[in-house]
C-alpha positions as CSV (number, residue, x, y, z in Angstrom):
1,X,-138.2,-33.7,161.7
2,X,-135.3,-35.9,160.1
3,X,-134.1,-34.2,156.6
4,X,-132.5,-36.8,155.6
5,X,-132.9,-40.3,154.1
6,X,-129.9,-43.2,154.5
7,X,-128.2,-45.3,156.3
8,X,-125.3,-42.7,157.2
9,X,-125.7,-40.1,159.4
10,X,-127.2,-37.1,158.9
11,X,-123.7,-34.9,159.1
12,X,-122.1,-36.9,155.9
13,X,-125.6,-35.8,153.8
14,X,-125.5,-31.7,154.9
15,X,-121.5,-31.9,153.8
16,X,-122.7,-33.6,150.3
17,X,-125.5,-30.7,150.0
18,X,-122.9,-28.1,151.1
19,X,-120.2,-29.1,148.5
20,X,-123.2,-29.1,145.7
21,X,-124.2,-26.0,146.6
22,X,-121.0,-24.1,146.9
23,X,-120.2,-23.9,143.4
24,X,-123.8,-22.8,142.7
25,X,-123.4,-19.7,145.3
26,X,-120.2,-19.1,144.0
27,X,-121.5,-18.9,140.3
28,X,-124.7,-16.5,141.4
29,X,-122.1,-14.3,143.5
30,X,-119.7,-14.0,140.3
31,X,-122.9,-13.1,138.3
32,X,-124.1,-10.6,140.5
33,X,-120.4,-8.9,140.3
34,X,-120.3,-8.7,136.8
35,X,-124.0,-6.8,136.9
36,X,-122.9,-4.2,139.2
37,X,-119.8,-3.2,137.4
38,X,-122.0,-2.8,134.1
39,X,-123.9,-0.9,135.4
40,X,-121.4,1.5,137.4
41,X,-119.6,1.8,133.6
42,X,-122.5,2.9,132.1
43,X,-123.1,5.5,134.8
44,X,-119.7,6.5,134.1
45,X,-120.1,7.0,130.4
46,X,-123.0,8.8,130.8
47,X,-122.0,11.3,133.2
48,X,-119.0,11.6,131.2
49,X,-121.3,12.2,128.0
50,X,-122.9,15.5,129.7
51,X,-119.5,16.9,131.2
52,X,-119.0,17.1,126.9
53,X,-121.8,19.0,126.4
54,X,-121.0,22.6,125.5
55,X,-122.5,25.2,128.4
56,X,-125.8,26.8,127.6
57,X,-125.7,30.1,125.8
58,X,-125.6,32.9,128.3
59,X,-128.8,35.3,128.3
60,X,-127.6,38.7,126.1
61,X,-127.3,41.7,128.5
62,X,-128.1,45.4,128.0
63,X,-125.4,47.8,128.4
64,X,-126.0,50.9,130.8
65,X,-124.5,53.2,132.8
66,X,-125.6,51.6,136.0
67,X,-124.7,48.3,134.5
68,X,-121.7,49.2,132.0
69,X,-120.5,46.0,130.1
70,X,-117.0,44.9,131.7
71,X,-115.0,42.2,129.8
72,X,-113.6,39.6,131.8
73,X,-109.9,39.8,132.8
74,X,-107.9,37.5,130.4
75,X,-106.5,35.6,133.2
76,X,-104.5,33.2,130.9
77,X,-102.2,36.5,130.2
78,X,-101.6,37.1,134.4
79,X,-98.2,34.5,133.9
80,X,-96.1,36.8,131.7
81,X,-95.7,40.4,132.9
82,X,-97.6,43.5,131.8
83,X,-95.7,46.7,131.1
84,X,-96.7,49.6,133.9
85,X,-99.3,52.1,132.7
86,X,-98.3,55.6,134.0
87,X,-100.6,57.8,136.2
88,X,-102.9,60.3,134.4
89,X,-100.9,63.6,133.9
90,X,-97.7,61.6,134.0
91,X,-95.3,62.0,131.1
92,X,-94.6,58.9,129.1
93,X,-91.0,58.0,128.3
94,X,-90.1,56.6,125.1
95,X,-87.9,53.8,124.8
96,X,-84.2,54.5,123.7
97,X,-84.9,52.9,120.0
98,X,-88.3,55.2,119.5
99,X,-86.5,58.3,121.3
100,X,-83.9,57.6,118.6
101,X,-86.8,57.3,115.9
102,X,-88.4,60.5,117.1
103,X,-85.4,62.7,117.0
104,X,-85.5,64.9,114.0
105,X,-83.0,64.8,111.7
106,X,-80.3,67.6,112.2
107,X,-81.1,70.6,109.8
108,X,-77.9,72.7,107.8
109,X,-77.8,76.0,109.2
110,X,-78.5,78.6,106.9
111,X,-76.0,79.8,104.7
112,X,-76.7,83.7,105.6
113,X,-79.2,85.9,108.1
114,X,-82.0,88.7,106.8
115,X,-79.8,91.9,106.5
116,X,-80.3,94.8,108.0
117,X,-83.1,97.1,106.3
118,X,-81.8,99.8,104.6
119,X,-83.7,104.1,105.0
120,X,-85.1,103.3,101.8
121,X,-86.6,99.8,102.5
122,X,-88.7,101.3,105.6
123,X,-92.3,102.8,105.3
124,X,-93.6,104.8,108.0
125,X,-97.3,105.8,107.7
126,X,-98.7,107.8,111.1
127,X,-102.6,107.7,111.4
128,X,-104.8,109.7,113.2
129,X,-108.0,107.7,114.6
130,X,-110.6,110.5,113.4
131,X,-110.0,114.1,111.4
132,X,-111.4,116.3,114.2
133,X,-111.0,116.3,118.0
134,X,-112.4,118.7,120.5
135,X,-109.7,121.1,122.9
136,X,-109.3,119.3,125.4
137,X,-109.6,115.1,124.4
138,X,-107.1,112.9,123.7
139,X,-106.7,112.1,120.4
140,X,-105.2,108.2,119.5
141,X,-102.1,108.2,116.6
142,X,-101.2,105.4,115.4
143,X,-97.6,104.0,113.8
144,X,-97.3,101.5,110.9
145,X,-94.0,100.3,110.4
146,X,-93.6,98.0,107.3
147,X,-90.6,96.3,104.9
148,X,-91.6,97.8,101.6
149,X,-88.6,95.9,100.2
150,X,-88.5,92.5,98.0
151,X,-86.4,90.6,100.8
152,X,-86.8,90.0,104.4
153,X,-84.5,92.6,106.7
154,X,-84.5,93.9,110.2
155,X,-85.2,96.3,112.2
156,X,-84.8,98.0,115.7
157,X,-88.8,99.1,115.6
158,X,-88.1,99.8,119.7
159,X,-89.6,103.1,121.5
160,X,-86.3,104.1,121.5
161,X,-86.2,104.3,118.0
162,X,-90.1,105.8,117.0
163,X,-91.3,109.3,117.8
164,X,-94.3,110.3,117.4
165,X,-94.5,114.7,116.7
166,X,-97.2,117.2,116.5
167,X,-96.8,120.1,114.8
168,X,-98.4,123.8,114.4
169,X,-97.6,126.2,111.8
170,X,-94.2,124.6,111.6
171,X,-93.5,125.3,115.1
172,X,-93.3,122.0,117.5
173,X,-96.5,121.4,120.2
174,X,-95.8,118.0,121.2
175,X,-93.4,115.0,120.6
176,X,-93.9,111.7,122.2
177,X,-90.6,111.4,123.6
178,X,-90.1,114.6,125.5
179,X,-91.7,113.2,128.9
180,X,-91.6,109.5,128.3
181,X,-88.3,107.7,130.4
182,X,-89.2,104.4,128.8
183,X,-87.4,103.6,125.9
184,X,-86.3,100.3,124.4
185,X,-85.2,98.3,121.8
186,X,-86.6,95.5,119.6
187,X,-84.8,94.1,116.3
188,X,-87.2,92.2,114.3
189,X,-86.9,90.7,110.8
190,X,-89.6,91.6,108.7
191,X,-90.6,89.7,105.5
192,X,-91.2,91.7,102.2
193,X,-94.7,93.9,103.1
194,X,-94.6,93.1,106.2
195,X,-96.1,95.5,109.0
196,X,-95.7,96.4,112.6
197,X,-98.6,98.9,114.5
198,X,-98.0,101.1,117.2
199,X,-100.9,102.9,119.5
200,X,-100.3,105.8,121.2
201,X,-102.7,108.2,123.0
202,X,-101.6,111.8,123.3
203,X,-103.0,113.9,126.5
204,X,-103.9,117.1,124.0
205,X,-100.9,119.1,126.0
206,X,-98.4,120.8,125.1
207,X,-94.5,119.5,125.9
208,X,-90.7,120.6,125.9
209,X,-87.7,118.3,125.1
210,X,-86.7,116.7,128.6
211,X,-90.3,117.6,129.5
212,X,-89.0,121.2,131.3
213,X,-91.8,123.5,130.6
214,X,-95.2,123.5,132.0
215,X,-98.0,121.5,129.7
216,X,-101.1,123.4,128.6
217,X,-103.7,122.4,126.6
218,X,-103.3,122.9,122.7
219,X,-105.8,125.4,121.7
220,X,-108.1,125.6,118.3
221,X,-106.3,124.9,115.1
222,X,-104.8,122.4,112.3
223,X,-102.0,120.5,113.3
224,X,-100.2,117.8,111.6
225,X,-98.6,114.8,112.9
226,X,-95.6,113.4,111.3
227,X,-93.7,109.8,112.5
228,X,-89.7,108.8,112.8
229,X,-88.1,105.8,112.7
230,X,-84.1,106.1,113.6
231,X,-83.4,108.3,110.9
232,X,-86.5,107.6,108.6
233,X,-89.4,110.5,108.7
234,X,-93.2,109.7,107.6
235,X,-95.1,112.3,105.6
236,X,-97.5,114.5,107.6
237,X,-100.8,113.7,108.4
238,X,-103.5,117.4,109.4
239,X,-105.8,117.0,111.7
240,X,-108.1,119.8,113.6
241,X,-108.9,120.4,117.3
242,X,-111.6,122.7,117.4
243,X,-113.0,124.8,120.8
């Protein structure tokens, strides 16, 4: 079948029809172009749009102890460096400038120190724990040593210095240091009323100075028992010991 119509042959009339139709395709192909890349822009904007959006609120959450609430390490801090925590137990060490803030502030020493307490500024008061023992218990004295002065002082109040001494009639039974080696010293400064106690259990026996004669038990009677301090004596305090 013969397409075309003319005197000329039918290769001049498809080159006529093809130059026609070129700019024609050429058009529709520019067109179809320009569609797409609208489209793909749009898509763009869009999906660009959402990214905005601001992230849906999380769900709150229950602290417990199987699911304790941990904050999220603050990873925008990791750059710069964090000073070192010591170990539990570990002592911290200030730096110079608070060492040098801490420091107290040297104190003046004091001008003058508690004198010594004078005879008359001791009080010695011996006590006996109950009135009446039976021959053959161990009764428990007692020595209070106070400042009965208005100013502080001290004192050697050492068991070199205190004696303890039971008595009979006038005549000596017992003194607490015929058998005891240990003696000592302690100098104390005692404020105004101040008071120091002193136990001391005696066996119920009988004793010698340097402990050299046999000890027997003391027998039914009063006795008194009087206290010493260096050179200061106590009043004397009766008690019984009864069969």
């Amino acid at each position: 079948m013969n397409l075309t119509v003319g005197p000329h042959p039918p290769a001049v009339y498809w080159r006529r029809r093809a130059v026609v139709a070129a700019p024609v395709l050429l058009i529709l192909v520019l067109f179809a172009g320009c569609l797409s890349t609208g489209q793909n822009g749009s898509s763009n904007q869009r999906a660009a749009a959402a990214s905005t959006k601001s992230p849906a609120p999380q769900q709150s959450h229950a602290c417990t102890l199987d699911d304790p609430c941990v904050p999220a390490p603050d990873l925008s801090a990791s750059a710069s460096p964090s000073p070192s925590v010591p170990a539990f137990g570990a002592a911290v060490q200030p730096s110079p400038k608070a060492a040098a803030s801490l420091s107290p502030s040297p104190r003046p020493a004091a001008s003058t120190s508690a004198a010594e307490c004078a005879d008359k500024d001791v009080a010695l008061t011996p006590v006996v724990d109950q009135a009446e023992y039976k021959s053959g218990t161990m009764p428990r004295f007692k020595l209070v040593i106070s400042n009965r002065s208005g100013t502080p002082c001290t004192m050697d109040v050492g068991s070199a210095q205190q004696e303890l001494v039971v008595t009979r009639s006038g005549q000596r039974v017992w003194s607490s240091d015929d058998c005891s080696p240990n003696h000592g010293h302690d100098v104390r400064t005692l404020a105004p009323g101040a008071k120091r106690t002193y136990w001391l259990t005696w066996s119920g026996k009988t004793s010698a100075p340097g402990c050299s004669a046999a000890r027997v038990n003391a027998g039914p009677g009063s006795y008194q028992l009087t206290g010493r301090l260096a050179n200061v004596r106590s009043v004397a305090v009766p008690f019984t010991i009864t069969a």
